[in-house]
N, C-alpha and C positions, 0 to 999 in steps of 0.2 A: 657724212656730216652735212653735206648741202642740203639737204629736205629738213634738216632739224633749224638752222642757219636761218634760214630759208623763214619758215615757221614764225622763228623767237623774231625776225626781224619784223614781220607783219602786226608780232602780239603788241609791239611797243610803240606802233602809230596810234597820235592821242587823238583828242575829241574835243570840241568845241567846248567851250566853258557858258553857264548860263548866271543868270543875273536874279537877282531874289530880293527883293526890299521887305523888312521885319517892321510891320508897325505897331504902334503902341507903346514907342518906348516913353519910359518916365523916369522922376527923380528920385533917388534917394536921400535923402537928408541925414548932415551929418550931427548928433544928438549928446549929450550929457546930460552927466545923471544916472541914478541906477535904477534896475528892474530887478520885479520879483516875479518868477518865472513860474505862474499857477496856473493860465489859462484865463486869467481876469484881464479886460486888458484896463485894468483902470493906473496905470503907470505914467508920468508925465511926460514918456517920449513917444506917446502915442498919439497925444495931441498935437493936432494941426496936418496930419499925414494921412493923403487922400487915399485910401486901400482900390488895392488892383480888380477888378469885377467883372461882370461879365465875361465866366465863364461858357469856353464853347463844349456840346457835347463830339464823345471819340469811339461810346459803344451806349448804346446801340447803332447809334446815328451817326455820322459825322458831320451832317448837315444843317443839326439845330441849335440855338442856344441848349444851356443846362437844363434841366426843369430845376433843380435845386445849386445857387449859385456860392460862390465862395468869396471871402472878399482875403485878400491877400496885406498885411501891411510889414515895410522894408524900412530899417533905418540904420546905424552904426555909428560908431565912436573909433578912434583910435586903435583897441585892442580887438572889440567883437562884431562880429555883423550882425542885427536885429533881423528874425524874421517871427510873424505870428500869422496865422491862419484863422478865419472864424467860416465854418464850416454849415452851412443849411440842411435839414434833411426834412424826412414825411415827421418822423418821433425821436423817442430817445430810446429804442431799440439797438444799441450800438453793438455789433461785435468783431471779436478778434479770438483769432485760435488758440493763442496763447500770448503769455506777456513778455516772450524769450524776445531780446535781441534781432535785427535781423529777418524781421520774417518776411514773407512773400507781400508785395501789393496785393497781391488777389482774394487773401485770405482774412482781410479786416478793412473797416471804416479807416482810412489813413489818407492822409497827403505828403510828397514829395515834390521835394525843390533841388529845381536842377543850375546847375552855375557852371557857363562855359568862362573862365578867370582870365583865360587868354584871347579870348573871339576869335581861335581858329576855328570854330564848326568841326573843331575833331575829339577834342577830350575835355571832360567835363567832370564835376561834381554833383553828387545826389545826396541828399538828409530829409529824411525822414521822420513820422512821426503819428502815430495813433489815436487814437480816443481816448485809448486809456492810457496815453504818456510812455508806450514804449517806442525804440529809437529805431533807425536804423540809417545805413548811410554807405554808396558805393560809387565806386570808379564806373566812369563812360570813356570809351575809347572808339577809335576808329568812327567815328561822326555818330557813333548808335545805332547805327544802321540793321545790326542785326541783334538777337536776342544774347548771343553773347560773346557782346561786346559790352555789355553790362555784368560786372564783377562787383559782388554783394559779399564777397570774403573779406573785401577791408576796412578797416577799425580804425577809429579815429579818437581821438576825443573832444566833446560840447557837453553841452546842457541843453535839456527842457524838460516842458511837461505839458500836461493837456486838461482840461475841465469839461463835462457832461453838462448838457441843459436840455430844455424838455424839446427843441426842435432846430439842437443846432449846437455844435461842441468846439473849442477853439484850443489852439496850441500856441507854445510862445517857446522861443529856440534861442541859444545866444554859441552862434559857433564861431571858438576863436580865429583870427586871422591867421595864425600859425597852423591852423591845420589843413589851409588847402593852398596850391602854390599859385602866385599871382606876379607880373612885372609891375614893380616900384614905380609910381606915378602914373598906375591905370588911370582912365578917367571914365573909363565902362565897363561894367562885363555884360555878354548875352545873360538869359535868365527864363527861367519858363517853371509852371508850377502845373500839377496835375495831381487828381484825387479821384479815388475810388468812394464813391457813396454805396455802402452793402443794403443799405435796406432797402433802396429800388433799383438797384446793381446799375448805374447809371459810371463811367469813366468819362471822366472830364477836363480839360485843361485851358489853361490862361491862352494861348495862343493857338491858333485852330490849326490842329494836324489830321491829314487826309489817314482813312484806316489803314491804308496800303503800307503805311511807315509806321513802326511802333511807338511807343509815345515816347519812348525815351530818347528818341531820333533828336539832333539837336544840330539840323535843319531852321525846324520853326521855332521860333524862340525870339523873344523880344529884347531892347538894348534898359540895363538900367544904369543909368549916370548918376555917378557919385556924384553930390553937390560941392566936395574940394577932392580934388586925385587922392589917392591912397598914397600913402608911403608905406614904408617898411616898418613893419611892430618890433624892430630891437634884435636883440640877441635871440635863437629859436634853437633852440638845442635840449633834447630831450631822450632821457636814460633811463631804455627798460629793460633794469635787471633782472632775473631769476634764480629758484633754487629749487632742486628738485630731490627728489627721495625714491626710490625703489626697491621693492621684490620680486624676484620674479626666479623661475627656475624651466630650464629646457629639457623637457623629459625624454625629446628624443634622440639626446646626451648623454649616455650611460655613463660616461665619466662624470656625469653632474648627480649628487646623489642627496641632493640638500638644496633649500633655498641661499640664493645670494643676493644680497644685500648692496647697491650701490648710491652713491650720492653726486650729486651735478650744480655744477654752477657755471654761470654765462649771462647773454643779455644783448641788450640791441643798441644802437645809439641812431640817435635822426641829429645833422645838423644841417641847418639852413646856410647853402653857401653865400646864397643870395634869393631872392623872395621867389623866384623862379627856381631853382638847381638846390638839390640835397643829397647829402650825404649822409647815405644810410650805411652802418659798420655793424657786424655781427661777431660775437665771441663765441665759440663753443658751443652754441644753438641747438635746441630742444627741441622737437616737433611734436611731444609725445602726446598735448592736448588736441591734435589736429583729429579734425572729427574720420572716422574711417573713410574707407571707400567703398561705396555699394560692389559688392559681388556683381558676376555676370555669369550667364551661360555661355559660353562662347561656343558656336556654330560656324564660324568663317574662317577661312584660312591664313590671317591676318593678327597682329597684333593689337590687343585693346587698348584704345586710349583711354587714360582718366586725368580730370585739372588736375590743377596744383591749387593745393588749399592753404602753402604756406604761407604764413603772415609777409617772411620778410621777403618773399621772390614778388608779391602783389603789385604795390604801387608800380605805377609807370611801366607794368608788364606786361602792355602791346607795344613799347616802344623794341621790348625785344624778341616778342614770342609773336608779331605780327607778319612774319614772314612766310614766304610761300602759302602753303592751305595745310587742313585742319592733317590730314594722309601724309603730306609732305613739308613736314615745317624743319629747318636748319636749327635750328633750338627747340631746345624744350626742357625747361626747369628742371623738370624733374627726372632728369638722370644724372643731376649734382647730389649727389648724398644717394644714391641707389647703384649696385653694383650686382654684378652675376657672380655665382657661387661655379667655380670651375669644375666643381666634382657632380655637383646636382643640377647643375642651369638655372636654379630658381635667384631671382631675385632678393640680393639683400641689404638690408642698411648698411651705408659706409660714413662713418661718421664724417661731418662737417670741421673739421679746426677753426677757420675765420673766413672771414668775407669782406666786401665792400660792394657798395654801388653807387655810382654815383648818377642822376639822374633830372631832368628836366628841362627847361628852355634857356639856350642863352638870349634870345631872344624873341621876339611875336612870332617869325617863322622857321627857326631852329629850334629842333628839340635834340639832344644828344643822353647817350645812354653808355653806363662801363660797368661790366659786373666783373669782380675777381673773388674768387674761392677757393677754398687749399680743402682737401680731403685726406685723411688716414690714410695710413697703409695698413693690409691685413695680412702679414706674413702667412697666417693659416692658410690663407684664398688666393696663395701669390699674387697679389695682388699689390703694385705699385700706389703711392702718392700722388694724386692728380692734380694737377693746378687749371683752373676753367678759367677762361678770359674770352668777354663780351664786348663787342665794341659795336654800337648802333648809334645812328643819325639817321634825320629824316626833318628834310626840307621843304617848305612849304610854298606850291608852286598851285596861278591861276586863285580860286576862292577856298578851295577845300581841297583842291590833290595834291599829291606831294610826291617826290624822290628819296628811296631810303636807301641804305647801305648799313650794310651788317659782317662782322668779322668772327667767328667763333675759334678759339682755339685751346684743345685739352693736350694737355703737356700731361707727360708721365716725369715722375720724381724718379732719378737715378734707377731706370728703367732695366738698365745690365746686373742689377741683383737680383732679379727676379727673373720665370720664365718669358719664355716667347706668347705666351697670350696673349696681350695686349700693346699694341704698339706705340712706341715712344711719343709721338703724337698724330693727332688727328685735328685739321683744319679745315672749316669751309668761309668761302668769301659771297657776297650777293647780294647784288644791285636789284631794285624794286621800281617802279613809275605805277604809282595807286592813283585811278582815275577817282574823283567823287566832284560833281556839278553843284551847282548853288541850290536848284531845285531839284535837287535829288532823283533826276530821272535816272542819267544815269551814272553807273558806280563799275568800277571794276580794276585789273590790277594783270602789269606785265612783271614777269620775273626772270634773271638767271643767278642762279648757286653753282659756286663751283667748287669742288671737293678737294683739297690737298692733302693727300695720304703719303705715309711712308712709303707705302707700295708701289707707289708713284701710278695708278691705277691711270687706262686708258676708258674714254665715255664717263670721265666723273663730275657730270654737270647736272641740272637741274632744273626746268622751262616749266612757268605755268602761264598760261594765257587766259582773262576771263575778263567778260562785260556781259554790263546788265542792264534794261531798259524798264522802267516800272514805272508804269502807269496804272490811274485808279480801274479802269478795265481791265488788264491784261499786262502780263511780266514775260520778258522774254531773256532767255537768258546763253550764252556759251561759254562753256570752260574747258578745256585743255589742259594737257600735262606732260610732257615729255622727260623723261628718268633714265639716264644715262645705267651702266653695267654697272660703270667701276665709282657711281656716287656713294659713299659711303661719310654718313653725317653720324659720326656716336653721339654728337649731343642733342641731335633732333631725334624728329621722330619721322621714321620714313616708311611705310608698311613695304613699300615694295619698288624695284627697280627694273631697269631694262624693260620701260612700256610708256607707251606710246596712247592716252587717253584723251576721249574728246567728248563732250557733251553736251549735244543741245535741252534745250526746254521751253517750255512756254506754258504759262498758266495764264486761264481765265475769272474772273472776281465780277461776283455778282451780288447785288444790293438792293434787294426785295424789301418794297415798304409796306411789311406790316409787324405785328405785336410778336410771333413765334420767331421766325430769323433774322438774324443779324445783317450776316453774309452770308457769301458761300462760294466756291470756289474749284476749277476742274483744272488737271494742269496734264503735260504729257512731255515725260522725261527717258532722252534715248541714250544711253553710256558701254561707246566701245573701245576696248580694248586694242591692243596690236603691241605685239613683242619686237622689240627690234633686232633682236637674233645675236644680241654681243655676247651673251654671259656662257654662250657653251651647252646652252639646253639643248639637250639632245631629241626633244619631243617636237619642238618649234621651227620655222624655215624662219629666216629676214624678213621682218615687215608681214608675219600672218596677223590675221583676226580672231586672237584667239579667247574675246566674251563681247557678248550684243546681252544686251539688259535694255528694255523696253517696260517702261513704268505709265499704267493709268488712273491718277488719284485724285480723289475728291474730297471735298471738307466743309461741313456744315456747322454756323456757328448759333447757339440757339442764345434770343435774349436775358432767359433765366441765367445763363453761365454757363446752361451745357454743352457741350460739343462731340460731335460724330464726324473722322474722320478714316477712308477707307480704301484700299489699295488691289492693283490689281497687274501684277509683275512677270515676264519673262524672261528668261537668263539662259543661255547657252556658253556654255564656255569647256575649255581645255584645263584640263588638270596639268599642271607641269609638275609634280612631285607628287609621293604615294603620301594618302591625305586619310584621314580619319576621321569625318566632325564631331562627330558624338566622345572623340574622345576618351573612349572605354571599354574598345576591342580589345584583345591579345595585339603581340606585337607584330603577329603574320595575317593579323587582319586588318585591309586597307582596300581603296579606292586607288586604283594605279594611274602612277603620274603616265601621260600621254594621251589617255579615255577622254572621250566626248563625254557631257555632260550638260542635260536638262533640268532646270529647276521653273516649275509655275507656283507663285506664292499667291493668295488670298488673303488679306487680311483688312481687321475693322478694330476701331480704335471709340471707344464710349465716355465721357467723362462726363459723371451725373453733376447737378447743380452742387455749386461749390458754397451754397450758401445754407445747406442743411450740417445740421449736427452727423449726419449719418452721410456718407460721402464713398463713392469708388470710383474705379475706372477698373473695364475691362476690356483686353486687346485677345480675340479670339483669331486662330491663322491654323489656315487648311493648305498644303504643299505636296505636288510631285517632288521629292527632293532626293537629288544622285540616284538617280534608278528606283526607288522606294517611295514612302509616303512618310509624312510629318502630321501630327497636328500637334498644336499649341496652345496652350489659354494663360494668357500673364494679365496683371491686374494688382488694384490695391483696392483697400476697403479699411474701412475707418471708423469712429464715432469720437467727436469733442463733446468734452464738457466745458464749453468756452467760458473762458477764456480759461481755465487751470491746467486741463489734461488733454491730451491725445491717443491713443490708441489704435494701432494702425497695424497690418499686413500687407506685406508686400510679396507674391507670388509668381513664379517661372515655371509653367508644366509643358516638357516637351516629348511626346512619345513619336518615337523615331524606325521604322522598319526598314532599311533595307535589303530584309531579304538575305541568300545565301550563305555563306560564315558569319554573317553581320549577327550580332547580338542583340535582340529589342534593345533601344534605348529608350527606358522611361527615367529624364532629367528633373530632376525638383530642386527648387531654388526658391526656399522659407525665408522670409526676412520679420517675425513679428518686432514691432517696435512703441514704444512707448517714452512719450515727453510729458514732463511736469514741472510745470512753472510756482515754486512755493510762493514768488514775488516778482518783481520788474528785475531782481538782483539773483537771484537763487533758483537755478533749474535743474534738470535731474533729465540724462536721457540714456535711458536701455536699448540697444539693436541688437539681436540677434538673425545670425545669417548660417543656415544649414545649404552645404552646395554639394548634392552626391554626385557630381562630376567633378570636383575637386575633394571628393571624399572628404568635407574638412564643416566643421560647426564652430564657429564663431561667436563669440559674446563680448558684448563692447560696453560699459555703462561707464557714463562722467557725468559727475559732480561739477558746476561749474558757479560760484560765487564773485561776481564779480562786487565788491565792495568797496569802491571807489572808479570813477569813472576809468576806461579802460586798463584798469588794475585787478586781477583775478588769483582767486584761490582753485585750482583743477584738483579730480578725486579722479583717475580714471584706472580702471579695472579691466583686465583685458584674456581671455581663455581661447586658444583653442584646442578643438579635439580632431584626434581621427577618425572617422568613421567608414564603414561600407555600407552599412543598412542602417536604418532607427535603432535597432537593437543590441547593435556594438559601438561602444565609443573605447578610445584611447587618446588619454589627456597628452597631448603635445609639448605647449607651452603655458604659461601663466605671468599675469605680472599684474602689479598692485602700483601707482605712480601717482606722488603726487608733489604738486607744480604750484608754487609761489612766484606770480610776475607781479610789478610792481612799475606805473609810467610814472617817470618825475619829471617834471622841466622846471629849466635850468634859467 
């Protein structure tokens, strides 16, 4: 234990703290009176209110004013905060992909407004808003630092709308104060606005952020003082019920010989303890409108992650899903309501009973977080009653870093009427020091999780060490990781244990001044392995090396939008278990745990300009892989009819040799898909997903009517089949769902 000791006590010496002054800040004015929310701004609370200007540019350049500037104006009352936008361009060529909810920045004429409510420089709010008056609106966590830490899955409810003119389009927004949390008697919040112009693809923002940081980073960002402190808008308590209807029938149930018919009811509740802290309460909860989740091929030896897209786990969830790293995190939502099936190993729904959260600031540098949830039991699946309980804090220490602590603990309900499969409970605890400077050079984060198992398991702990230095030249970066034998986190997500990881990096950034690139960027990344010899592998000594991964990759950013980036990888490592990638051998055909093992990948990555009706990206990849050869070609390819339709393909080709008992692998992975927007309120999306290494075809279409603000009507349809080839299918399952929610407040 001393070399690991040893290790975690180095990762948790901090760093000097840096100093950042935000200028430009200005007034808000507090206003009366009402608006009408078209895009005009001829309303009486507009007058006398000096608009924010002088916008800087963020791409192509970082270095120049706009060429096309925005002027920004802020005001508020009691209940809503004022914001409108009057937007410059070349013409009135405006476009957007569609009018759905939600869409990407990069896919339309839009602007976003970002609000730090607390002036930590760590979590923040974004609302959004188009040309053509569609919304959109999401959570910033962790300072924004990286691309996601921006969460675009959460729904709120406001108002706006937007108005066309011939060389310049403008928005007006009125978002309640109930809908984002703020401490009673603010007298500031940070604030920063940035807008994507498509017709000379120009990214712009109110406060000038170097390219090196994303724009959503919320670093740079300016102070706006309320002209009297806020107070509290009243009572905040809001109840969204549902009701639901189903058919569906499981065909590969021979006792099921007929459709069945079921009906649901449940619903959420938000109250505001105090303008900071809510309580969020869940009934009987639904997820059936939850958009799918893209297929994968899977090639690695590892478990695949995918987010959580459910509504109610969203808010405030990096106060508890911010632990450890993305391979090694102590939670993870989503294996509350997901269960393994003891006879087939596959994954399956376990219904949710109830929940709670409770969540946000007690005050400017405390945030504190509690999730509790009760799960079914499945007598069929022996399968106990769980009960989940969260407990996270996180203290805010210096400008931006903080101390967090996390408790995770799944309790089995009356555990001795069931088998030995699951044990009565499973606990992990874990203390965090997340490094982030005022000027964002640099960022990084010491960890230890410790495991409390029935098993009382020996090595159940968890170490990761990382920092980062980022500068507009050159990023330098190390992370580490140390994963005891006997850690065993069932609510996280852990791919793997007993090893010992560490990983330098460094990239280079370069900023050529003329009309074709942007940037461009060379970086060189080394990650090795080493087993610590606890767990009994019979393949491994104490402390071997057993993967060296050496990564050479480059990335070119073009001004139209397009982008070429391309990789150049080698990989040695030690099988420790008999392994199969391809997934589709016989069961005596394998790559045997012990063998040495060489992988060289190649590969290149193309994204055409994103401002054509006709649009792809293709990733072509050439491989030595386990003894044999790979090649690869994945991609999507597209056509809008903007703003109403989409039409899209999404592509996985991997033809895989190795040789000997091996069986070619030719992997295909179809995803055609199709979105249509009848209105700002009514859309329609079909995915279809064919995966012949999961033998399985997939069809997904929802109906989604939202007619009333965040109040919706769902139609969702759902098939799959079995397949082995194009030529054979066997229908699986089926189900037809549809879903009544309904926001009220109180």
């Amino acid at each position: 234990m001393r070399p690991y000791i040893t290790v975690i006590f180095l990762s948790f010496l901090t760093f000097g703290a840096f100093c950042q002054i935000n200028d430009g800040a200005f007034e808000v004015k507090k206003v009366s009176g009402t608006i009408q929310l078209d895009g005009v701004l001829d309303d009486d609370i507009w007058t006398g209110i000096t608009p924010q200007t002088n916008f800087f540019q963020y791409f192509p350049s970082d270095t120049v004013l706009a060429k096309f500037d925005t002027e920004i104006y802020v005001a508020y009352d009691d209940n809503f905060l004022y914001i409108a936008a009057k937007s410059y361009c070349a013409g009135n060529d405006f476009r957007a992909i569609s009018l759905k909810r939600d869409y990407r920045f990069f896919d339309s004429d839009n602007v976003a407004f970002v609000f730090d409510s607390f002036s930590d420089k760590t979590n923040g709010y974004m609302f959004g808003m188009n040309a053509f008056g569609v919304r959109r609106e999401a959570l910033i966590s962790n300072g924004g630092r990286q691309r996601q830490d921006f969460d675009g899955s959460w729904d709120n409810k406001w108002n706006g709308e937007s108005k066309q003119y011939d060389d310049h389009w403008i928005c007006e927004m009125a978002i309640p104060f109930k809908s984002v949390r703020f401490n009673s008697g603010s007298k500031k919040w940070r604030f920063n606005a940035y807008r994507l112009d498509f017709q000379d693809y120009e990214v712009t923002s109110l406060t000038k952020i170097p390219s090196n940081n994303i724009i959503a980073d919320l670093t740079n960002m300016t102070d706006m003082v309320w002209e009297k402190p806020l107070t509290s808008s009243g009572k905040n308590i809001s109840i969204i019920p549902y009701a639901s209807a189903a058919i569906s029938r499981d065909y590969e149930d021979l006792e099921q010989t007929k459709n069945a018919t079921s009906f649901g009811f449940g619903g959420d509740a938000k109250i505001a303890i105090t303008s900071g802290l809510n309580l969020d309460l869940t009934f009987n909860p639904d997820f059936s409108q939850v958009e799918v989740d893209r297929q994968v091929t899977n090639l690695q030896r590892f478990e695949v992650f995918f987010p959580e897209r459910r509504q109610f786990f969203l808010e405030n969830a990096d106060l508890f899903g911010r632990f450890g790293a993305g391979f090694n995190n102590p939670f993870f939502s989503r294996r509350i309501g997901i269960a393994q099936d003891t006879t087939t190993d596959e994954n399956i729904q376990n219904a949710i009973l109830f929940g709670a959260r409770l969540s946000g600031k007690l005050n400017e540098k405390l945030r504190i977080g509690l999730i509790n949830m009760q799960t079914a039991a499945q007598v069929e699946n022996d399968l106990p009653s769980f009960n989940y309980s969260v407990l996270a804090a996180e203290q805010r220490v210096f400008d931006r870093s903080n101390i967090a602590f996390i408790l995770v603990n799944k309790q089995a309900i009356n555990p001795e009427k069931f088998g030995p499969t699951y044990d009565a409970f499973n606990r992990v605890a874990g203390i965090e020091y997340r490094l982030a400077t005022a000027n964002n050079l640099w960022s990084g984060k010491a960890t230890y999780h410790q495991a409390i198992t029935a098993s009382k398991s020996e090595n159940s702990f968890s170490h990761i060490g990382f920092v980062n230095y980022n500068k507009r030249a050159f990023e330098l970066e190390y992370f580490q990781s140390i994963v005891g034998a006997g850690y065993d986190a069932q609510v996280g997500f852990v791919q793997r244990t007993d090893i010992w990881l560490a990983s330098p990096e460094v990239k280079f950034k370069f900023y050529p001044q003329n009309d074709v690139i942007s940037n461009s960027e060379i970086g060189f990344d080394v990650r090795l392995v080493s087993k610590l010899g606890q767990d009994g592998n019979e393949f491994v000594e104490d402390f071997e090396l057993i993967e060296k991964n050496f990564e050479l990759s480059g990335r070119l950013n073009f001004t139209n939008s397009s982008r070429l980036n391309g990789a150049l990888e080698f990989e040695t490592l030690k099988l420790l278990d008999d392994f199969d990638p391809t997934r589709i051998q016989a069961d005596s055909v394998f790559l045997k745990g012990g063998t040495e093992q060489r992988n060289m990948v190649f590969r290149v990555n193309y994204s055409s300009d994103n401002r054509k009706n006709f649009f792809y990206n293709v990733r072509p990849l050439v491989a030595s892989f386990y003894g044999g050869t790979r090649f690869g070609f994945s991609g999507d390819l597209g056509y809008r009819f903007q703003p109403i339709a989409t039409l899209s393909l999404n592509w996985n080709y991997n033809n895989i040799n190795l040789g000997g008992e091996f069986e070619r692998a030719q992997l295909w992975l179809l995803g055609p898909r199709f979105d249509f927007s009848f209105s700002k309120k009514l859309f329609l999306t079909t995915f279809v997903q064919f995966n012949n290494q999961a033998e399985n075809l997939n069809i997904n279409a929802r109906l989604q009517w939202r007619f009333k603000p965040a109040s919706d009507f769902f139609l969702v349809y759902t098939d799959n089949y079995l397949s082995e080839d194009f030529s054979q299918f066997q229908n699986r399952n089926r189900s037809l769902i549809a879903k009544f929610t309904y926001w009220l407040n109180i």
